[in-house]
N, CA and C atoms as an extended XYZ file, in Angstrom:
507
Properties=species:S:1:pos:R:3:atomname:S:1:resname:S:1:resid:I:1 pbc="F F F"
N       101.759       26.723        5.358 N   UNK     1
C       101.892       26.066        6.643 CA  UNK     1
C       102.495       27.066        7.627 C   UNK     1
N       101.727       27.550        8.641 N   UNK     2
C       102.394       28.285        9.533 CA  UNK     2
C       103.472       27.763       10.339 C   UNK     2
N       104.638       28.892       10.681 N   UNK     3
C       105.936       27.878       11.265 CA  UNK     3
C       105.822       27.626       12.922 C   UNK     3
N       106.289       26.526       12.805 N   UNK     4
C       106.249       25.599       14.242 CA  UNK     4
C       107.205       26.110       15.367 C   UNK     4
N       106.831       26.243       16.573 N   UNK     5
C       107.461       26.353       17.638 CA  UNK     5
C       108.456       25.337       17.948 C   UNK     5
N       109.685       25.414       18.260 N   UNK     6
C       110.306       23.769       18.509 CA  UNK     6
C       110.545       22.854       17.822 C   UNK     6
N       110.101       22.901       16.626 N   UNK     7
C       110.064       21.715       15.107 CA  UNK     7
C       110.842       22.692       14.361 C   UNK     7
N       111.649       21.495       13.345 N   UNK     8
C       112.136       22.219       11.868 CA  UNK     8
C       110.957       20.945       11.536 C   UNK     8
N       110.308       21.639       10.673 N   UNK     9
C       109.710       21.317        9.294 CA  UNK     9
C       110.766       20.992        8.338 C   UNK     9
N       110.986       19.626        7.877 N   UNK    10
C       111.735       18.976        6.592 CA  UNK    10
C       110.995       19.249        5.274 C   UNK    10
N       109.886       18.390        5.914 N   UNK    11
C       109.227       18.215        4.072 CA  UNK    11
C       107.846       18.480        4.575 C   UNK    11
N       106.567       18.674        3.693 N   UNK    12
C       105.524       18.923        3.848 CA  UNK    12
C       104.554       18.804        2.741 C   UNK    12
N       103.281       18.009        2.852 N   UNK    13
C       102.632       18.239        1.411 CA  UNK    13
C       101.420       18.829        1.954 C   UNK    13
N       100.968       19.209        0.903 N   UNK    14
C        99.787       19.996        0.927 CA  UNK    14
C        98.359       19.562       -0.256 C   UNK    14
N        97.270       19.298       -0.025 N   UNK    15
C        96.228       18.802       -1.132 CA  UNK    15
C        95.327       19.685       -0.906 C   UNK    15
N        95.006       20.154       -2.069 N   UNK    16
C        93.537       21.360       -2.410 CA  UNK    16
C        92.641       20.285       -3.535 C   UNK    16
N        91.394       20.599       -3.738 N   UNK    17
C        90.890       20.435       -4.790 CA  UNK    17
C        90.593       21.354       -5.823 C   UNK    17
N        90.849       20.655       -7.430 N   UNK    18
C        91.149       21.473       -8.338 CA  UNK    18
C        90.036       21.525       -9.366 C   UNK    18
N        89.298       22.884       -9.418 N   UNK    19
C        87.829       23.127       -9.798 CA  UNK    19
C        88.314       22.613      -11.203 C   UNK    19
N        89.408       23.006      -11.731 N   UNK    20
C        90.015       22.590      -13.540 CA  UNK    20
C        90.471       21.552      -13.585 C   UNK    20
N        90.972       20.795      -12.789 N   UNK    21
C        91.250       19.636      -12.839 CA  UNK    21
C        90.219       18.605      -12.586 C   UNK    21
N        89.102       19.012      -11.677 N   UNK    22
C        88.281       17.793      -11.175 CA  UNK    22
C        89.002       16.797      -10.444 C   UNK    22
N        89.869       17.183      -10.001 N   UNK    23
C        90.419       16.127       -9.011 CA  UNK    23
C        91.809       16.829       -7.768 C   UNK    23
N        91.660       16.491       -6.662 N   UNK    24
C        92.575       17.021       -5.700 CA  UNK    24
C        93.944       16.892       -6.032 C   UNK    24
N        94.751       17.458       -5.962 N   UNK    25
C        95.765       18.229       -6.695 CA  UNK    25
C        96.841       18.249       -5.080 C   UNK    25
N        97.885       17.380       -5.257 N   UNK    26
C        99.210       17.684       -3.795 CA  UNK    26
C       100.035       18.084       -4.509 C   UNK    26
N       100.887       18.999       -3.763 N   UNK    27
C       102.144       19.150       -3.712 CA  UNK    27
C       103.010       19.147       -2.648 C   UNK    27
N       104.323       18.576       -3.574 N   UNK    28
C       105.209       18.361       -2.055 CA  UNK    28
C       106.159       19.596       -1.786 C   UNK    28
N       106.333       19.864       -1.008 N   UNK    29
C       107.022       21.135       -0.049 CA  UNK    29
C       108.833       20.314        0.660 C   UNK    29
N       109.635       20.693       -0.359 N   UNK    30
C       110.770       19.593        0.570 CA  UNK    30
C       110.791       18.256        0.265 C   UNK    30
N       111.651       17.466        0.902 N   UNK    31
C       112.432       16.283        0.213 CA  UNK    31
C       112.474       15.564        1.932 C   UNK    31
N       112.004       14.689        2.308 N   UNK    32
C       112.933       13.746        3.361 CA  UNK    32
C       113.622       13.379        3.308 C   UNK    32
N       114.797       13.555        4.434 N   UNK    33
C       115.522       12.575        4.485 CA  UNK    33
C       116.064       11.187        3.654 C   UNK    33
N       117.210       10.543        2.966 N   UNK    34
C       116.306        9.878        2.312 CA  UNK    34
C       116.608        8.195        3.011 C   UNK    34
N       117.517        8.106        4.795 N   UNK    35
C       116.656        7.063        5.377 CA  UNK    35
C       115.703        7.081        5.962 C   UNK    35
N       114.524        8.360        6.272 N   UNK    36
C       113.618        8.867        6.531 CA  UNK    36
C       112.214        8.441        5.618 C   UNK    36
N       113.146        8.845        4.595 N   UNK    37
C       112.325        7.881        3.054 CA  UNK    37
C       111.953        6.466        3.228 C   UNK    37
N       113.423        5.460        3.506 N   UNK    38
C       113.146        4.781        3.060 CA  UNK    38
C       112.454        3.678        4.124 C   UNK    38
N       112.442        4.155        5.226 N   UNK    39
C       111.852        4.055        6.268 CA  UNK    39
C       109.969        4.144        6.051 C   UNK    39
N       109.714        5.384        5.446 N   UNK    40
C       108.002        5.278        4.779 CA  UNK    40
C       107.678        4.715        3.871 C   UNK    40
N       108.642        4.816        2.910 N   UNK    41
C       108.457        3.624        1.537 CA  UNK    41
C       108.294        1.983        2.104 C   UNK    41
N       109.262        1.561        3.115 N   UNK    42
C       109.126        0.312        3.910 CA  UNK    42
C       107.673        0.503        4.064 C   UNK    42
N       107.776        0.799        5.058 N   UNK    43
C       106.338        0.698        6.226 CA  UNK    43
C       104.713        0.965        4.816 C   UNK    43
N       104.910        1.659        3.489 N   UNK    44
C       104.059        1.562        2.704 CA  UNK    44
C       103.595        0.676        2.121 C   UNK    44
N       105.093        0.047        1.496 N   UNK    45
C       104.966       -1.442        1.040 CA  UNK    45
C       104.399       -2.266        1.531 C   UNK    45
N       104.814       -2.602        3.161 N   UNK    46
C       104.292       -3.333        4.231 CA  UNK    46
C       102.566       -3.248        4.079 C   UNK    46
N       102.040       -2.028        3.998 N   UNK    47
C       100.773       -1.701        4.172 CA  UNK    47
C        99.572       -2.087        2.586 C   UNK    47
N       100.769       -2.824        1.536 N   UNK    48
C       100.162       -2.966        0.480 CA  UNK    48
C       100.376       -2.019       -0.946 C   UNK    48
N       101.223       -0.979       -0.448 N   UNK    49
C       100.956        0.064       -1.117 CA  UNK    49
C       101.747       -0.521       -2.751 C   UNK    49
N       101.479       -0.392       -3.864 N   UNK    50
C       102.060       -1.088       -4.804 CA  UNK    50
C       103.152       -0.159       -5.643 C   UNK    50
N       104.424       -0.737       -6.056 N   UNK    51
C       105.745        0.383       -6.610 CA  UNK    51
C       104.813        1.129       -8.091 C   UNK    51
N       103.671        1.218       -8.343 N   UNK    52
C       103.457        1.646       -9.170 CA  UNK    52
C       102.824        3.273       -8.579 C   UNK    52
N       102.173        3.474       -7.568 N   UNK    53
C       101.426        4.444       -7.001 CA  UNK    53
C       102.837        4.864       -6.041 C   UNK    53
N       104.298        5.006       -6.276 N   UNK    54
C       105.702        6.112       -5.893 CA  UNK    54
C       105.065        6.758       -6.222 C   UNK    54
N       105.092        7.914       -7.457 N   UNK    55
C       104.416        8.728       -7.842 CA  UNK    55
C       103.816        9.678       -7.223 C   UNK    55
N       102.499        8.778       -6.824 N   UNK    56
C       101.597        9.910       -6.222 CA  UNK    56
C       101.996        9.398       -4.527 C   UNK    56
N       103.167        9.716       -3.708 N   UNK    57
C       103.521        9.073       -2.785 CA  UNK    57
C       103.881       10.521       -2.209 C   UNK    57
N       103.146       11.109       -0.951 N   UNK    58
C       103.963       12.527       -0.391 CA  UNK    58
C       103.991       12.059        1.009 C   UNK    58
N       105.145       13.094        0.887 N   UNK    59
C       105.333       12.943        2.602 CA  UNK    59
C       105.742       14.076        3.657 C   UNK    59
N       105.501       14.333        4.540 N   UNK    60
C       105.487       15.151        5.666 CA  UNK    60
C       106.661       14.818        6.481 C   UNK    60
N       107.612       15.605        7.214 N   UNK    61
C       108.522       15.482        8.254 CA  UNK    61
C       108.864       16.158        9.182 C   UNK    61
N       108.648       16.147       10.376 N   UNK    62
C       108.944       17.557       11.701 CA  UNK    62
C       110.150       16.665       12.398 C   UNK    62
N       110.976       17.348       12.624 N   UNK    63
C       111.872       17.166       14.035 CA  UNK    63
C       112.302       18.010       15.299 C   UNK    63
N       111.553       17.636       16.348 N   UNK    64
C       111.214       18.097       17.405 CA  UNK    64
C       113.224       18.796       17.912 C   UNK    64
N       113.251       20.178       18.017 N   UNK    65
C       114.552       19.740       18.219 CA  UNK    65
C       115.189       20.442       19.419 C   UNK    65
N       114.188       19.807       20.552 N   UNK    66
C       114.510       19.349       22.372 CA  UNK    66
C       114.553       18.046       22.888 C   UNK    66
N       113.622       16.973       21.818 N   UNK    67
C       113.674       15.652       21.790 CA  UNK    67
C       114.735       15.003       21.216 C   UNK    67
N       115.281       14.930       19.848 N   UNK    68
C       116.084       14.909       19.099 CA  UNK    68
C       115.316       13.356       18.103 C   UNK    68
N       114.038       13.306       18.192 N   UNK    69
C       113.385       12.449       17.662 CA  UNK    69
C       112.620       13.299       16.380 C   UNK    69
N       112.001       12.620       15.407 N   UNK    70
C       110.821       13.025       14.023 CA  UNK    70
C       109.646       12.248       14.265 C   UNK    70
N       108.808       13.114       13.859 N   UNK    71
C       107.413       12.516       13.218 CA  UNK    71
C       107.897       12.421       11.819 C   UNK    71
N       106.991       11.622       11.070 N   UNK    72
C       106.844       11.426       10.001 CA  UNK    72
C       105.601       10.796        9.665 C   UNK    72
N       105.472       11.469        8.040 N   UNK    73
C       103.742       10.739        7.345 CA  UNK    73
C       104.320       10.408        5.737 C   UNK    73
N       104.042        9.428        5.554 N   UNK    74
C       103.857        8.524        3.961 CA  UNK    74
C       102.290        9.109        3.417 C   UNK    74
N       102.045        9.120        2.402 N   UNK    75
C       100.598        9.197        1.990 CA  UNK    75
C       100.712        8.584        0.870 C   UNK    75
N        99.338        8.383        0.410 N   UNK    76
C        99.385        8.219       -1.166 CA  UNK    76
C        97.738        8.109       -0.975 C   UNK    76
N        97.470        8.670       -2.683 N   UNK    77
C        96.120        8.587       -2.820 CA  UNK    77
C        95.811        9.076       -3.618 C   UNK    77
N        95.083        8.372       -5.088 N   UNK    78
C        95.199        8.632       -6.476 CA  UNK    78
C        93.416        8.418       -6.572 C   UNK    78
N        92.603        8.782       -7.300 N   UNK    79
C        91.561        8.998       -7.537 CA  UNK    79
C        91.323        8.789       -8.911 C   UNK    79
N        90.644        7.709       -9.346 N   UNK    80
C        90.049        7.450      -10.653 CA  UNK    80
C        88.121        7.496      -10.696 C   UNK    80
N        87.539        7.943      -11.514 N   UNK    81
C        86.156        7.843      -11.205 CA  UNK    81
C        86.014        8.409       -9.751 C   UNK    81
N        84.748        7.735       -9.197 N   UNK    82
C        84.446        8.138       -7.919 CA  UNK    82
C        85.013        7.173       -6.886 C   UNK    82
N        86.155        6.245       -7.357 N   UNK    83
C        86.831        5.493       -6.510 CA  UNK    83
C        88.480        6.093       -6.053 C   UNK    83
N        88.785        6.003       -5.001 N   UNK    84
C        90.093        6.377       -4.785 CA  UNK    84
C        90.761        5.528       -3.810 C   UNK    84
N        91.836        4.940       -4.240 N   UNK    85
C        92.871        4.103       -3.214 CA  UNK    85
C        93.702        5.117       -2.802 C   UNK    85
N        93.670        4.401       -1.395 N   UNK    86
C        95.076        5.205       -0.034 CA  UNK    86
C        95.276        4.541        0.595 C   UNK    86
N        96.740        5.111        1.141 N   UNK    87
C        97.288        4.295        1.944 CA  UNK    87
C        98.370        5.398        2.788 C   UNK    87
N        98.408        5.221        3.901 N   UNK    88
C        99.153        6.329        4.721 CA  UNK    88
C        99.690        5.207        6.170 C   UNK    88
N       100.714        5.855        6.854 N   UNK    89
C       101.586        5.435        7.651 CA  UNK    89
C       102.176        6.904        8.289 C   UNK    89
N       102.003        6.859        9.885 N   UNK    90
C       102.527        7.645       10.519 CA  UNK    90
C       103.405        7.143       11.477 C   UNK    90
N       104.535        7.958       11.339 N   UNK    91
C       105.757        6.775       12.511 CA  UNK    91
C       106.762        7.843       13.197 C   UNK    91
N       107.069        8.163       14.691 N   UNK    92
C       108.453        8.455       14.910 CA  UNK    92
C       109.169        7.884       14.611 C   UNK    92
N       110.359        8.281       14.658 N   UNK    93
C       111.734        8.175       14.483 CA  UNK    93
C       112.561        8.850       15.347 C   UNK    93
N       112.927        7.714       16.102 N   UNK    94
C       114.200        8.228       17.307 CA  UNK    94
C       115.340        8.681       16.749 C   UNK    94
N       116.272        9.027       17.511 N   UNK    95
C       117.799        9.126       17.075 CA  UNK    95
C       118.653        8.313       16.703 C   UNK    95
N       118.204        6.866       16.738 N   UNK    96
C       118.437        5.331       16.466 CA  UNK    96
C       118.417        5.052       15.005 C   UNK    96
N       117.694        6.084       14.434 N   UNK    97
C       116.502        5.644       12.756 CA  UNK    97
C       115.602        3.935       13.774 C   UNK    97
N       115.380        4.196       14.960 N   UNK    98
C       114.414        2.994       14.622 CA  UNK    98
C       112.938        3.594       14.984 C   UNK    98
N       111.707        3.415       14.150 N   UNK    99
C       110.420        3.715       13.824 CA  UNK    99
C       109.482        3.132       14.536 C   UNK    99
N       108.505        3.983       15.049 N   UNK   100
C       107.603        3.386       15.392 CA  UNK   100
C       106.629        3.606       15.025 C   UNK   100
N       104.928        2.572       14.406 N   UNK   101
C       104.233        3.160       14.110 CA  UNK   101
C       103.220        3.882       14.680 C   UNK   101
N       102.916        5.225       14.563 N   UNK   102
C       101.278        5.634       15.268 CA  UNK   102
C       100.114        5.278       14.943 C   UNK   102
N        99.884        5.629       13.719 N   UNK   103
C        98.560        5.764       12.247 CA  UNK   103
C        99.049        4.571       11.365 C   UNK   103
N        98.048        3.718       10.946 N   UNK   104
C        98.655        3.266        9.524 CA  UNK   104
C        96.954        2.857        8.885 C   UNK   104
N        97.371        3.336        7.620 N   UNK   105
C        95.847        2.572        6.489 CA  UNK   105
C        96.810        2.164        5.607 C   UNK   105
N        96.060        0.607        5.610 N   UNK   106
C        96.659       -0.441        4.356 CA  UNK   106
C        96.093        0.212        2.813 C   UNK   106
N        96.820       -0.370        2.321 N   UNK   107
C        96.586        0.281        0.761 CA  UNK   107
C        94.836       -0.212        0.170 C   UNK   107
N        94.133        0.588        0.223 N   UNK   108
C        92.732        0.411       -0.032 CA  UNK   108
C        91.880        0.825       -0.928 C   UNK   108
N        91.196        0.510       -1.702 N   UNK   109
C        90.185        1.339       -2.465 CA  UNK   109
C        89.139        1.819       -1.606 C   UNK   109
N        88.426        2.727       -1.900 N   UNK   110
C        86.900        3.365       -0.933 CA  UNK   110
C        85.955        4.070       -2.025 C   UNK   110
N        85.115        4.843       -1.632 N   UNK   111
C        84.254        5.398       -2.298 CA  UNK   111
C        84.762        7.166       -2.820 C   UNK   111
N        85.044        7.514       -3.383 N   UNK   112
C        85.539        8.948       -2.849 CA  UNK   112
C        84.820       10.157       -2.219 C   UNK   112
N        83.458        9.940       -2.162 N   UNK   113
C        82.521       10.862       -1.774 CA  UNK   113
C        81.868       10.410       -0.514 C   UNK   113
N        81.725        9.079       -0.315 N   UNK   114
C        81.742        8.217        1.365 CA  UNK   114
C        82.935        7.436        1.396 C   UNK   114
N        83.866        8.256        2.071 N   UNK   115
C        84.432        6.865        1.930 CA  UNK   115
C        84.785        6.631        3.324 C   UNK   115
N        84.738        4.892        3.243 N   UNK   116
C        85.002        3.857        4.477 CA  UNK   116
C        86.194        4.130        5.226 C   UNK   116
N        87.143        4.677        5.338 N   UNK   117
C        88.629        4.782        5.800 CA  UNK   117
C        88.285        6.033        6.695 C   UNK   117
N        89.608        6.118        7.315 N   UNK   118
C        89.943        7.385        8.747 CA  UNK   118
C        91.455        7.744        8.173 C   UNK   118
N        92.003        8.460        7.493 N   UNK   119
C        92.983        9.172        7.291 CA  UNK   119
C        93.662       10.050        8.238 C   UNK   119
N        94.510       10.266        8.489 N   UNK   120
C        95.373       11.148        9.923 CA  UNK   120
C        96.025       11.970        9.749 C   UNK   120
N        96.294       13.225        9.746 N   UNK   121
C        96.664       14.179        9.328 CA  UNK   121
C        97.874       14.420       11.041 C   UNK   121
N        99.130       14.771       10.455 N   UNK   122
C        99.911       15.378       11.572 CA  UNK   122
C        99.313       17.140       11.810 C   UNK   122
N        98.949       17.380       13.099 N   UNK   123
C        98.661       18.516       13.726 CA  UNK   123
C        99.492       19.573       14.424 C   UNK   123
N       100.261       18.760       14.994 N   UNK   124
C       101.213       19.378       16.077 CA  UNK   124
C       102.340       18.850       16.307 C   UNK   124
N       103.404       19.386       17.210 N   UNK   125
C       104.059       18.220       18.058 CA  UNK   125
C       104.489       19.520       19.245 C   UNK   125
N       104.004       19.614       20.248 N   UNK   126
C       104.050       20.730       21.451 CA  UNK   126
C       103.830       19.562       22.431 C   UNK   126
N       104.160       20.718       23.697 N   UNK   127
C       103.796       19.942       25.105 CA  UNK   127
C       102.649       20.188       25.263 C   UNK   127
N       101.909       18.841       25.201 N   UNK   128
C       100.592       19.163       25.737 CA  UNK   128
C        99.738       18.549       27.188 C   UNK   128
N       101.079       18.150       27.879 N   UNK   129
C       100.898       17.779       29.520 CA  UNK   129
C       101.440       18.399       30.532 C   UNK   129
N       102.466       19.065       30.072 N   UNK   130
C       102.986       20.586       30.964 CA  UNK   130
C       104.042       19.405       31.365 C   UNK   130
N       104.648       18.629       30.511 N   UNK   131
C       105.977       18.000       31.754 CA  UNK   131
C       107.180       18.714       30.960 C   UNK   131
N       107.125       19.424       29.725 N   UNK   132
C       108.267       19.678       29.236 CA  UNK   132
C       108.617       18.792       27.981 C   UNK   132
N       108.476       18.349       27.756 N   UNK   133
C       108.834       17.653       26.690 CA  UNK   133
C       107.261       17.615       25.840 C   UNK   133
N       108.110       17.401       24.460 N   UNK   134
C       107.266       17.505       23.187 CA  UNK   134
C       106.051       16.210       22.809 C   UNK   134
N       104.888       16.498       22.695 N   UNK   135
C       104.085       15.740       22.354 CA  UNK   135
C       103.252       15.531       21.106 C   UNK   135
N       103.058       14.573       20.293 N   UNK   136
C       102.569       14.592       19.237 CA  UNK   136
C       100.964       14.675       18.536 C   UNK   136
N       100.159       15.224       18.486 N   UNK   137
C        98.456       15.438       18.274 CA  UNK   137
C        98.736       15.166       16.639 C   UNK   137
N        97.573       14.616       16.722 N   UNK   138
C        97.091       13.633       15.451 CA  UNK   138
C        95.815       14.044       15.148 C   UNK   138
N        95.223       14.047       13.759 N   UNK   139
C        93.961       14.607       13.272 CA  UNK   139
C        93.182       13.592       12.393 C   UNK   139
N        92.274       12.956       13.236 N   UNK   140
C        91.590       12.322       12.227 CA  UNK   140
C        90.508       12.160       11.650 C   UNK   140
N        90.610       11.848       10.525 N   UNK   141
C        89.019       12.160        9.808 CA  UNK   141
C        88.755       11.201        9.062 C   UNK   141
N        87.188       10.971        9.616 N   UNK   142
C        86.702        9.564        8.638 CA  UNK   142
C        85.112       10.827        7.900 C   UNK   142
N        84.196        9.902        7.516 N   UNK   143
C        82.989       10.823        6.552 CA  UNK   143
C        82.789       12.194        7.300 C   UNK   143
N        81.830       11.020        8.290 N   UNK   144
C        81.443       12.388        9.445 CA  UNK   144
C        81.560       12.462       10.730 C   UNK   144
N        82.910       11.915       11.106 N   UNK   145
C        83.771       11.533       12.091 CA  UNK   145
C        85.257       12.337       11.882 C   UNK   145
N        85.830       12.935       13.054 N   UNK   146
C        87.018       13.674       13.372 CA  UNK   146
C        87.210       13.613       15.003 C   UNK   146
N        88.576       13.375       15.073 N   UNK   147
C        89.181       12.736       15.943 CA  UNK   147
C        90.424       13.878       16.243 C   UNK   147
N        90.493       13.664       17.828 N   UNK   148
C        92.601       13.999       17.940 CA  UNK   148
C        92.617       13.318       19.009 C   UNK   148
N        94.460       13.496       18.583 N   UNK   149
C        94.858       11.819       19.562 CA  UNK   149
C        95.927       12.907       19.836 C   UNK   149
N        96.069       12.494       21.259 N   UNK   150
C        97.824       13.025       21.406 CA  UNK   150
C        98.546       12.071       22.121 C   UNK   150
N        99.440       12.019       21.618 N   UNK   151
C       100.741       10.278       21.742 CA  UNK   151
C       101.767       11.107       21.952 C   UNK   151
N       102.385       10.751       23.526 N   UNK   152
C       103.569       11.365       24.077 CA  UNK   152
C       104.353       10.452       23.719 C   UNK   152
N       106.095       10.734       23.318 N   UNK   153
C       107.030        9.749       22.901 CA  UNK   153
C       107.922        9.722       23.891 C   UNK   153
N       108.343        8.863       24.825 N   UNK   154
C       109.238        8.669       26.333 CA  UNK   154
C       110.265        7.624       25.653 C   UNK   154
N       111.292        7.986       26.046 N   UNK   155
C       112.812        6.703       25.371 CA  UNK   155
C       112.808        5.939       24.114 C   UNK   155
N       111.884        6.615       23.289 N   UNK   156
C       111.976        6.260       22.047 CA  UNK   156
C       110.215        5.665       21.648 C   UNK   156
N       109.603        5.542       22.249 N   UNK   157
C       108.284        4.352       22.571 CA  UNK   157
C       107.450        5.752       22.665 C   UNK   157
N       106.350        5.751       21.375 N   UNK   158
C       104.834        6.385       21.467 CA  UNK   158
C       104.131        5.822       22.532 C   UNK   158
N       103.175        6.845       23.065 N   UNK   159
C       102.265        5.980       23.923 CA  UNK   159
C       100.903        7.127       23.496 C   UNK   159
N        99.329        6.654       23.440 N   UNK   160
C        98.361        7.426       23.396 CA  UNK   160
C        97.839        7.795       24.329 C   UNK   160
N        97.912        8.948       24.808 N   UNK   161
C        97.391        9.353       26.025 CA  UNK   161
C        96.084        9.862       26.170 C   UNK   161
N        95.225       10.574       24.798 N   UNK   162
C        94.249       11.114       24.681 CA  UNK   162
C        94.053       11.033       23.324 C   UNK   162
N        92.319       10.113       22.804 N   UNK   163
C        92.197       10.712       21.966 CA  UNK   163
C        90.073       10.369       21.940 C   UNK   163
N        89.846       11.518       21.492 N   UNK   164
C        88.292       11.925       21.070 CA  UNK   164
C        87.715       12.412       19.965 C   UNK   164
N        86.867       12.135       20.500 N   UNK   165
C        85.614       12.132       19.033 CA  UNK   165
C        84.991       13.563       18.908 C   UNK   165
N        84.912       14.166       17.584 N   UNK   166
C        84.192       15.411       17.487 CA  UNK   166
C        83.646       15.721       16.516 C   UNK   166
N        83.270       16.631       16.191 N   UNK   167
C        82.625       16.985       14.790 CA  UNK   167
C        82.822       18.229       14.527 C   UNK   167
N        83.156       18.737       13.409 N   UNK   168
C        82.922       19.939       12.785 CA  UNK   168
C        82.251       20.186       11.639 C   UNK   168
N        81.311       21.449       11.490 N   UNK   169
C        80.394       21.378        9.646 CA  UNK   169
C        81.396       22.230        9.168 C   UNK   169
């Protein structure tokens, strides 16, 4: 992960696929917080996610530190056969610990080779309106659909200011 301008990077995961394993392979990079934790574990549960799939549960954390607010990402996503359940939640976190959500997928099964869902990957968190303050870009990807969103955070409250449709092969 290249290092961020303006962010400490907390925690971070990372997923490759594994030619010996036959199946995508995360690791986690770092530890959150752990009311940061329990803040994504909430909001997972909420989303369906079941205490049996902790485990395969990673998570991502930046804190912007001119804002004095975090992004944060929950994931999970275990792969049996050609089926795979996920479930992900993206949320700031003010200086309050109170959360808000951006992204969320309820805990789901799909196809693993089409599958029905849009997953969100954190991209950034820079100014990307020239007012000075830090903004958050979002990456999303469904089959053959990819997206970015960028959601400025003002007094604690996300708002989406931009987001489009694109493609890459």
């Amino acid at each position: 992960m290249p290092p961020k301008t303006g962010i400490d990077v907390i925690a971070h995961f990372g997923c490759e696929w594994s030619e010996t394993e036959r199946k995508k392979v995360c690791q986690q990079h770092g530890q959150p917080p752990s009311g940061v934790r329990a803040i994504l574990m909430r909001e997972l549960r909420r989303l369906g996610l079941p205490a049996a799939e902790d485990g395969r549960t990673y998570f991502t954390v930046w804190k912007s530190r001119s804002a004095g607010w975090s992004v944060a990402v929950g994931y999970s996503e275990h792969l049996v056969g050609s089926k795979v359940t996920l479930c992900q939640v993206i949320v700031t976190i003010g200086g309050d610990s109170k959360a808000v959500v951006l992204r969320e997928l309820p805990f789901q099964e799909t196809d693993a080779d089409v599958p029905l869902v849009t997953t969100w990957s954190l991209l950034d968190v820079t100014d990307i309106d020239g007012d000075g303050k830090p903004d958050v870009v979002l990456r999303g990807d469904a089959y053959e659909n990819h997206w970015l969103e960028v959601h400025i955070v003002r007094n604690g409250s996300p708002r989406m200011i931009f987001s489009g449709l694109g493609y890459y092969l």
